[in-house]
VEXMIBA-343505 format. One record per residue (C-alpha): residue in three letters; y, z, x. Coordinates in steps of 0.001 Angstrom, whole numbers, padded with zeros to 6 digits, always signed. Layout:
BEGIN
ALAYZX ...
//
This chain:
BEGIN
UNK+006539-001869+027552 UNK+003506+000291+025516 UNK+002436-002193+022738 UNK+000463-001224+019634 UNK-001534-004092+017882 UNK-002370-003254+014045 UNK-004606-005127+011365 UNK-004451-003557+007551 UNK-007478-004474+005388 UNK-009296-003115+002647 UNK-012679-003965+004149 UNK-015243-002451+006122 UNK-015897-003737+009282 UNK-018637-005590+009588 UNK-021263-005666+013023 UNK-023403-008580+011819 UNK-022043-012293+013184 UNK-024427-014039+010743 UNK-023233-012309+007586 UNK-019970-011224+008505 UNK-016476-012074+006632 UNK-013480-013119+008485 UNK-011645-010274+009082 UNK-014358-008531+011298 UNK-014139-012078+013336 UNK-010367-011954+013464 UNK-010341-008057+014648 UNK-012873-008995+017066 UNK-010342-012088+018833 UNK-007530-010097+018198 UNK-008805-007302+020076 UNK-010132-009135+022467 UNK-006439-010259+023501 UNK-005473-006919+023415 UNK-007904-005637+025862 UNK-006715-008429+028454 UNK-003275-006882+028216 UNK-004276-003430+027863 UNK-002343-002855+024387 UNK-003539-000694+021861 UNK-005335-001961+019001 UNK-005870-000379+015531 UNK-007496-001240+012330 UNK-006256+000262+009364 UNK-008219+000220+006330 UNK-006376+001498+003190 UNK-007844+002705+000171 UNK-006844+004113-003329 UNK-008613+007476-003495 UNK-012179+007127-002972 UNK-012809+005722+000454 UNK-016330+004413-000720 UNK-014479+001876-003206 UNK-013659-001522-002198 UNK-010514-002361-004783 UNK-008681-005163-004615 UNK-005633-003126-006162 UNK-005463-000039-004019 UNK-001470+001027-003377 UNK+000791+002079-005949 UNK+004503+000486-006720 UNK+006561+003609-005953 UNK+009180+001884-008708 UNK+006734+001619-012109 UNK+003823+003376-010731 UNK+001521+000491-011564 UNK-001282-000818-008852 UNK-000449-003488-006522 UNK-002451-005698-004646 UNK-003618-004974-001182 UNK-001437-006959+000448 UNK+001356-004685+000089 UNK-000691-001963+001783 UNK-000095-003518+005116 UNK+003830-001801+004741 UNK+001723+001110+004080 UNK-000157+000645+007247 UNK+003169-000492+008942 UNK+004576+003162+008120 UNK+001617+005053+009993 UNK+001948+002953+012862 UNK+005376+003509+013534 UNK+005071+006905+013578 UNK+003168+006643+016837 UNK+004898+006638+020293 UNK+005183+002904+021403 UNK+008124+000510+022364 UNK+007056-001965+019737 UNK+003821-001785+016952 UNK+002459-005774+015923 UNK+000993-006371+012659 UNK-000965-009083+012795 UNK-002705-010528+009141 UNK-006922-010612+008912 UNK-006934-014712+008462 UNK-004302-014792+011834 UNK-005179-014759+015522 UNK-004032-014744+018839 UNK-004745-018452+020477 UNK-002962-018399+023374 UNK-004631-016040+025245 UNK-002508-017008+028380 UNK+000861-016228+026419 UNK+001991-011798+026372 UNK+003610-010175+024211 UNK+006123-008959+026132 UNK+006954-013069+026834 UNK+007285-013486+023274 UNK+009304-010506+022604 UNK+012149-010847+025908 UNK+014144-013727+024009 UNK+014834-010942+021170 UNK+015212-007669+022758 UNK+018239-007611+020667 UNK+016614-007299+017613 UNK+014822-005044+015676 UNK+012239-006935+014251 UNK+010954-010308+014682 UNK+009511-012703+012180 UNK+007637-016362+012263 UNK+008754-018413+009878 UNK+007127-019496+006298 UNK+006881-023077+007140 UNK+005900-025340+005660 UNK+007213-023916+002432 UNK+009938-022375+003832 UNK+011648-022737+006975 UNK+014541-020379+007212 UNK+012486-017619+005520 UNK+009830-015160+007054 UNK+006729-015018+006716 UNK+004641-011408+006265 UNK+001588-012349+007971 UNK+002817-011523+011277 UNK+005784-009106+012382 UNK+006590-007187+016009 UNK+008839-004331+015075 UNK+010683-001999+017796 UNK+009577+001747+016876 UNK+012841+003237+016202 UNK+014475+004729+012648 UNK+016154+001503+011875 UNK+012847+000042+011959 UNK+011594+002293+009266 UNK+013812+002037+007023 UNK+013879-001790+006900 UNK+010150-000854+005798 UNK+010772+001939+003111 UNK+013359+000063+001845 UNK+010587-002940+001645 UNK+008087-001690-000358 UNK+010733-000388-002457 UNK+011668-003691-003779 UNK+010817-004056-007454 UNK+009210-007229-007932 UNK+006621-005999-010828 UNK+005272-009602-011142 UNK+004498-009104-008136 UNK+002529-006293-007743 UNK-000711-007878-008503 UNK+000187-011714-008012 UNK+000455-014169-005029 UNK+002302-013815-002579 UNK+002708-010244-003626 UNK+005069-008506-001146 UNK+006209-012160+000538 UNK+009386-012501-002267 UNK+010142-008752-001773 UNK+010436-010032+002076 UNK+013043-013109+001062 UNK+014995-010371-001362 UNK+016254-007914+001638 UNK+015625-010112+005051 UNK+019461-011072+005499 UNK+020492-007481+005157 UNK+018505-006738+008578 UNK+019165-007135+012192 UNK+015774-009188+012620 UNK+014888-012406+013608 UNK+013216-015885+012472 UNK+011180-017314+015104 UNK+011078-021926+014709 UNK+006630-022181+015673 UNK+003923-023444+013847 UNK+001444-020607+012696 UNK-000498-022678+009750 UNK-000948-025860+011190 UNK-002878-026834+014295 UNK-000879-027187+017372 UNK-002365-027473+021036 UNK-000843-023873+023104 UNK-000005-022102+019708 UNK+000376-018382+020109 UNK-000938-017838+016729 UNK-002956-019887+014147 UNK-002545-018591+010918 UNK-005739-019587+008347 UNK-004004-019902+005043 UNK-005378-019587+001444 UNK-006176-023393+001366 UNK-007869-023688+003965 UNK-010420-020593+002761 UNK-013738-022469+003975 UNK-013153-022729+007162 UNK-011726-019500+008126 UNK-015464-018295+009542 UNK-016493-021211+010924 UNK-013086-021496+012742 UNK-013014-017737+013812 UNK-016940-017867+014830 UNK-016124-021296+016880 UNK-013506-019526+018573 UNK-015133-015988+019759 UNK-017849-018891+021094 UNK-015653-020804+022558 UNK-013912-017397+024331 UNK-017452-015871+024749 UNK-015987-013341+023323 UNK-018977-010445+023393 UNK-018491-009762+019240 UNK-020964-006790+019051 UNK-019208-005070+021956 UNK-015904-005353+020371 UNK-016887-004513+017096 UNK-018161-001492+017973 UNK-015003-000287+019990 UNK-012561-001132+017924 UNK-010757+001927+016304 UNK-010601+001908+012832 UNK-008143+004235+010264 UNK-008986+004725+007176 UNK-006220+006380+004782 UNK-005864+007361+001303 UNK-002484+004987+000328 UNK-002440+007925-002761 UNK-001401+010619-000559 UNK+002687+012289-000373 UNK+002819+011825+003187 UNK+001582+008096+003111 UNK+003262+006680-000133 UNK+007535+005980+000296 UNK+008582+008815-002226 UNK+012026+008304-001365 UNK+014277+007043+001789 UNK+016423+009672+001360 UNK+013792+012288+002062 UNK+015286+015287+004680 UNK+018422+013460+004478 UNK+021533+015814+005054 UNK+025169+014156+003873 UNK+028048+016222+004177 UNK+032284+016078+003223 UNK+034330+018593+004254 UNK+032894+021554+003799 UNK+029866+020873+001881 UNK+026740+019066+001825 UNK+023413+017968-000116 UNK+020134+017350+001306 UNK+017323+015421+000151 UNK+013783+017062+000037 UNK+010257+016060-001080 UNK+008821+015179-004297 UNK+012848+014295-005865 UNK+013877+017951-004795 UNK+017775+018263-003065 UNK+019489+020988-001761 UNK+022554+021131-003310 UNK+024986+023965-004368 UNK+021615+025694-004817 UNK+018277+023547-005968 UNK+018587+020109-007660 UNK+016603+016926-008003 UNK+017214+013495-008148 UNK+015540+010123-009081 UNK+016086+006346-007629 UNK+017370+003890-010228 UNK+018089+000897-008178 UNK+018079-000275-004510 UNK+020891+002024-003510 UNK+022082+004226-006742 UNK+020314+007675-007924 UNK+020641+010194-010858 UNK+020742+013382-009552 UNK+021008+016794-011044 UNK+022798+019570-009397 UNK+025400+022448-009732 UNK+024635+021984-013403 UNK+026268+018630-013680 UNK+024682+015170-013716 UNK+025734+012581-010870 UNK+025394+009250-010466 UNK+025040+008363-006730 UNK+025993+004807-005458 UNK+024883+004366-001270 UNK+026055+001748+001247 UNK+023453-000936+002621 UNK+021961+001390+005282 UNK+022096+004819+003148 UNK+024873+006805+006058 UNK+027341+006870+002841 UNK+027866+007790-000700 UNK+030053+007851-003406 UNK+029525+010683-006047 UNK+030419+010055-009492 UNK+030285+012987-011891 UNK+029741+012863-015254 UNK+031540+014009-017874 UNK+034983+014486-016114 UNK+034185+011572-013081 UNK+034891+012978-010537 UNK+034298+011305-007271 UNK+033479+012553-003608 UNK+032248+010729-000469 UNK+029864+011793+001685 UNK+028576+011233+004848 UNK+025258+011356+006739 UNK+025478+014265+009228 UNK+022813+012267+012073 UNK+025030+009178+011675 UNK+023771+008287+015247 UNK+020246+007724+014305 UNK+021527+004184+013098 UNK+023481+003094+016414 UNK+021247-000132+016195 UNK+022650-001021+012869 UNK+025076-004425+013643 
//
């Protein structure tokens, strides 16, 4: 099983132990593990274009086009990683570790091969819900779409506020062939596979982290300096969700549309289109406005046309790529 294990932050890593914030301590455990197993590790670091600011704000709602925090950026990050050539990618959040150095992946993942995508939950606010600070995902298309259609969610309260993407997260979970794993993350449990340092507990994120790489001897300056880090402009076409119909073919009997770049189609001759909700577009082509309405998972469509309403149904033509849909 080839394993990627991803961090997305907005922050530099840092090579001083004295000085440094919590997220070069994290990457520097985290890694750590990952070198015992021999998975890959990666740290993205996202920013909004000019790599030498530090924003808080640094990814753009693809909905309203307003800034959102930098949380949601780790979908962002989730998107590059996918595109790489593993079994499953990790994400793991910068105030979360691995403790249980003596527990794989691959143990945790064997109970769920089955699904797509596999959550801890939100307890001890919410136990039947997810939680976004920590997510193995198998690398396949259904797997990126569950993504796209993520950071798609319009939440614009959201965009700047705590949780930021978490209630985008309890809006579409149900939909997806993923699962909730029942283990404590945010509280302190002797054998935990992960301990999660929440907001609350702030203060003692560094002292926690430092006590641990001690406690591991865990060589930090080593690490730090080895650790591969990505830096990416979240402002960029080939970065930012621009639509999840993108190179999208659907055909009925003997016709067919397909979805380009930047809200183009192909379609009787050049069109373009435009997302209204979750699963309905305005689209423009043949000369005639249509209004069109897609199925959960985006293989199907019904075509309304204006004026005189007529409707079609259409179908995706690489219907196959979603066998793992259930």
């Amino acid at each position: 099983m080839k394993i990627l294990v991803f961090m997305s932050d907005n922050r530099l890593l840092d090579s001083s132990f004295e000085s440094t914030n919590y997220n070069s301590l994290s990457a520097v455990i985290n890694y750590e593990y990952c070198k015992k197993y021999n998975y890959d590790f990666l740290y993205y670091r996202p920013y909004l274009d000019d790599e030498n600011k530090i924003l808080l704000y640094n990814c753009i709602d693809p909905n309203s086009k307003f800034i959102r925090h930098v949380a949601w950026a780790k979908l962002l990050s989730t998107n590059l990683a996918l595109e790489n050539e593993y079994d499953y990618v990790v994400y793991i959040d910068s105030d979360c570790i691995f403790k249980n150095f003596d527990k794989t992946l691959e143990e945790f993942i064997e109970p769920y091969l089955e699904k797509n995508i596999i959550f801890l939950n939100d307890k001890p606010w919410n136990f039947d819900k997810p939680n976004s600070g920590f997510f193995v995902c198998k690398v396949n298309n259904y797997t990126k779409q569950f993504f796209i259609d993520w950071y798609n969610v319009n939440i614009p309260e959201k965009n700047k506020n705590h949780p930021w993407e978490q209630p985008a997260l309890y809006k579409i979970f149900e939909k997806y062939n993923l699962v909730i794993v029942d283990i404590w993350m945010f509280r302190e449990e002797e054998g935990q596979f992960l301990r999660h340092v929440y907001n609350e507990e702030n203060t003692i994120r560094i002292p926690y982290f430092k006590n641990f790489i001690n406690l591991k001897n865990i060589d930090f300056q080593k690490n730090i300096n080895e650790i591969k880090c990505i830096h990416y402009n979240t402002n960029k076409d080939n970065i930012i969700f621009n639509s999840i119909l993108q190179n999208k073919k659907y055909s009925w009997n003997n016709n067919f549309i397909k979805f380009l770049e930047y809200g183009r189609m192909d379609a009787f001759g050049e069109g373009d289109y435009k997302q209204l909700d979750d699963h309905i577009y305005l689209a423009f082509f043949g000369n005639r406005e249509h209004i069109l309405i897609f199925n959960n998972n985006h293989t199907e469509f019904t075509s309304i046309r204006k004026d005189d309403n007529e409707i079609i149904k259409g179908k995706i033509e690489n219907i196959t790529t979603y066998s793992n849909i259930i």
